[in-house]
C-alpha positions, 0 to 999 in steps of 0.5 A: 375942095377936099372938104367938099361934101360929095353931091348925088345928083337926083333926076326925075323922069326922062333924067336931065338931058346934056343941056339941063343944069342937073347934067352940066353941074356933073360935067363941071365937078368930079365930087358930083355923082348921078344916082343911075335908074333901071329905067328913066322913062318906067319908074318904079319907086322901090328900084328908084329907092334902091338906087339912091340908098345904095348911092348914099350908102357909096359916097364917102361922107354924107353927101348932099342930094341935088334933086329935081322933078320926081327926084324931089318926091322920091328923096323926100319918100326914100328919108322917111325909110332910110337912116342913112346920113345925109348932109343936106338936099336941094329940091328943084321943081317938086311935081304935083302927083295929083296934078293933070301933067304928072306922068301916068307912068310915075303915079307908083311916087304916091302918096306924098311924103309927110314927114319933116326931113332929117337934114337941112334943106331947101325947096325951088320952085317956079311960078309957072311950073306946069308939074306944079303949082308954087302953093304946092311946092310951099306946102310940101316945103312946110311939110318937109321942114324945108326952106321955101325958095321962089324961084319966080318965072322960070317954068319947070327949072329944067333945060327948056328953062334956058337955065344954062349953068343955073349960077344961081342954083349953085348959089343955092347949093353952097349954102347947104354946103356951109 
């Protein structure tokens, strides 16, 4: 696994509790790194945008980003500003910030990114994510030049998912990992 590209693993709002797949991924490999927000509960994009530039700007090669959430909104906004290298990223469950579930305290993560990103990669969604809707995950997939995956019913794709290890995330990653 020498030649493994190092994975940053992005949470959204709250971080991925011990029982998310985001966290137990971590656990199981060493190249895998969280990026680490002043506050979980509190986001404020610009220190979330610094957070991850300066974990990108730290790994020893370009890493791939494994986002989920609000996680996804911000490595989509944060490839529009910065011209570090990035191997690919994984976007798991990408929320609706106009959507009535979206966290009032997170509304700072608008607007949308529009631009395609600089690196291959892929969206997941679910078609009973209640943060949002899967057209709206296909849309920002078409907008960031990104794979579109339907994930089928498997709610917000986090730890009340009863995703345990989500073997089927990983095969996901290896594929952006090829």
């Amino acid at each position: 696994m020498s030649n493994a590209h190092p994975v940053l693993i992005v949470p959204g709002f709250g971080n991925s509790g011990p029982d998310h797949w985001q966290s137990r991924w971590q656990a199981a490999e060493p190249r895998f790194r969280r990026v680490e927000q002043q506050s979980w509960e509190a986001p404020h994009y610009t220190d979330w945008r610094h957070a991850l530039e300066a974990a990108v700007a730290a790994a020893p090669s370009p890493p791939i980003l494994v986002a989920h959430s609000l996680g996804c909104l911000l490595v989509s906004r944060w490839a529009e500003e910065s011209r570090l290298p990035v191997q690919g990223a994984l976007l798991v469950a990408p929320p609706d910030p106009q959507g009535p579930a979206f966290p009032a305290e997170a509304r700072g993560f608008s607007p949308l990114a529009r631009s395609a990103l600089p690196f291959p990669s892929l969206v997941v969604a679910s078609r009973d994510d209640p943060y949002g809707h899967l057209i709206f995950a296909a849309q920002c997939a078409a907008l960031w030049g990104s794979r579109f995956v339907d994930a089928g019913y498997c709610g917000h794709i986090n730890a009340d998912s009863g995703l345990g290890d989500w073997p089927w995330g990983r095969e996901l990653l290896r594929s952006l990992e090829a």
